[in-house]
N, C-alpha and C positions, 0 to 999 in steps of 0.2 A: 185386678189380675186374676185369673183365672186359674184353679187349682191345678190344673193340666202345665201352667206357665210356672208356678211356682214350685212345681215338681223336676220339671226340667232343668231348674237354675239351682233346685236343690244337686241333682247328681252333675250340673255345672262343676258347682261349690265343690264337691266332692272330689270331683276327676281335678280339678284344679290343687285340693290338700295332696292328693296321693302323689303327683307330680312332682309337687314341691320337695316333697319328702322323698320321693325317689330321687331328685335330682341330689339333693343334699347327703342323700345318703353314700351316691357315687362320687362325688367329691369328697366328702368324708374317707372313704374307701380308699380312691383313688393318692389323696396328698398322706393317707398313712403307708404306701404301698412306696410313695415318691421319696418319702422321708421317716424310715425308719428308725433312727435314732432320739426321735420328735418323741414329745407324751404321745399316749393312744387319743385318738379324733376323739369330741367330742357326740355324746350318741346324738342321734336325731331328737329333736323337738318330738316333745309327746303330741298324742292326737287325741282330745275329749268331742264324744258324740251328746247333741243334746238334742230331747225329742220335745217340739215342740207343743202348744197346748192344741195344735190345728192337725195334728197328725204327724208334720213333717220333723224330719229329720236333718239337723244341721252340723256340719262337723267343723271344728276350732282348734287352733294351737293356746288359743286363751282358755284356761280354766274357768268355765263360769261356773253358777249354783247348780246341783242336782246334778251333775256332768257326766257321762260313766267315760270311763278310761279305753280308749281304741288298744287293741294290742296287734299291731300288725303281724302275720304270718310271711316267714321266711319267702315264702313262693310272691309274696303279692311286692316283693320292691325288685325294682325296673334297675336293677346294675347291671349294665354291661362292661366287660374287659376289653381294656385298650388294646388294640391288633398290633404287638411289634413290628416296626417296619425295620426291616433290615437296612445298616447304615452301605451309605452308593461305597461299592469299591473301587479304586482310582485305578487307570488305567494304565499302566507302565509302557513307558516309547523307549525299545532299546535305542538306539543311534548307535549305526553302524558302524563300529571305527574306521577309520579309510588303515588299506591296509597297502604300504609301501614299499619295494624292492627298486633295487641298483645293482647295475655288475658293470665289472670292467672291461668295456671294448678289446683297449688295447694300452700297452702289451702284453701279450701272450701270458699263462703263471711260468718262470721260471725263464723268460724272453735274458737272452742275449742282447746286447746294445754297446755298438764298436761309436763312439762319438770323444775325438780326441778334448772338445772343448767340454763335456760335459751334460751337451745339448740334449733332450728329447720331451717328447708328447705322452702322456696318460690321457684318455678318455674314457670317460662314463656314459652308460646311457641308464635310463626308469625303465623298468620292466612291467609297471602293474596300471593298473585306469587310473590310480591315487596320485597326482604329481605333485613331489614338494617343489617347493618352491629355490632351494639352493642345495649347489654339493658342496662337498670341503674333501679335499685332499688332506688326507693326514700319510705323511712322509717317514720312514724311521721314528716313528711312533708320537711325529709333533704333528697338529694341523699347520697345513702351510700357505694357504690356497683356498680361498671358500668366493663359486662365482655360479650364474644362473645357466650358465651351457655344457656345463660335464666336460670341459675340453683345459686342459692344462700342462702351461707349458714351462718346462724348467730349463734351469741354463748352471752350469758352471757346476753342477756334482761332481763329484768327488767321486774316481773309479770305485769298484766294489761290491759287493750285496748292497741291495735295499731292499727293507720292507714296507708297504705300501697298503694300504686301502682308500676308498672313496666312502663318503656320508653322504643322507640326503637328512638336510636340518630344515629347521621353518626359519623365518625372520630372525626369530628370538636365539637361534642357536641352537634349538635342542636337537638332538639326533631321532630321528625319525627311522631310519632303515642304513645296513652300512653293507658294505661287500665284503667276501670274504677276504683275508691278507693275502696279497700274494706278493711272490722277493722276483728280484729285476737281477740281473748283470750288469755292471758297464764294464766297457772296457775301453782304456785310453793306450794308445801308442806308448812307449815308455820314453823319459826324455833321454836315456842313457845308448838309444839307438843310433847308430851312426848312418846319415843317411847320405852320405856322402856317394 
């Protein structure tokens, strides 16, 4: 082996201790930085330089005889600091609420209604792109009537004010959109008319 050959495998030898020792010193570094609460890392392995009787120089983490002591300089270990990566922010999807309106066709707010038996029609129609799927008639403040065509038809009231509004609910019931109240008249013939 030629002294040129065993020159080169000497600063092999070498680049391979300093590697070592940088790497371990950055993990050392690194899992004290992860877990601070931990004892401090332990330091790196020492480095003993020993020159041999041929000239050469060989470097060891084993103590041999006659050894001298490596003291590395601040500048020559190879830490690099981990690059934070910022964590992915989640993307928010509003969803649109559907937004639902109803009003009363017919009748009229404040409509007059001459029907001796009681008889007449309320209709509703959706105002908005959002269509629920059912209305309910609520009558003198009871729901009385819940169907999917806004058209409802009553029979036998009782002359009077009424007050009235329409709902648009889902399946389940729940009120979605309502119209405002609006009051009715009836009015029935009287039976004490003489119609002789």
């Amino acid at each position: 082996m030629t002294h040129l050959t065993k020159r080169a495998l000497q600063l092999l030898s070498l680049s391979s201790c300093c590697l070592l020792l940088s790497t371990q010193s950055a993990l050392a570094w690194q899992d004290a930085q992860n877990a601070p609460e931990q004892p401090p890392a332990k330091s790196a392995p020492q480095i003993y330089k020993v020159v041999n009787e041929d000239g050469s120089v060989t470097y060891t983490d084993t103590p041999p005889p006659n050894a001298d002591i490596v003291e590395l300089d601040v500048k020559t270990r190879n830490v690099v600091s981990a690059m934070k990566v910022p964590k992915p922010q989640k993307s928010k999807i509003t969803k649109k609420k559907p937004d639902y309106s109803v009003s009363i066709t017919s009748p009229a707010p404040e409509a007059t209604i001459r029907n001796n038996a009681g008889d007449f029609v309320i209709k509703a129609s959706q105002n908005s792109a959002s269509k629920a799927p059912l209305y309910r008639l609520v009558f003198d403040g009871a729901p009385i009537q819940r169907n999917s065509s806004g058209i409802f038809k009553l029979e036998g009231i009782n002359r009077g004010a009424h007050d009235y509004k329409v709902e648009l609910t889902n399946n389940t019931g729940k009120t979605l959109a309502s119209s405002p109240i609006q009051t009715l008249y009836l009015h029935q013939a009287s039976v004490f008319i003489n119609n002789n």
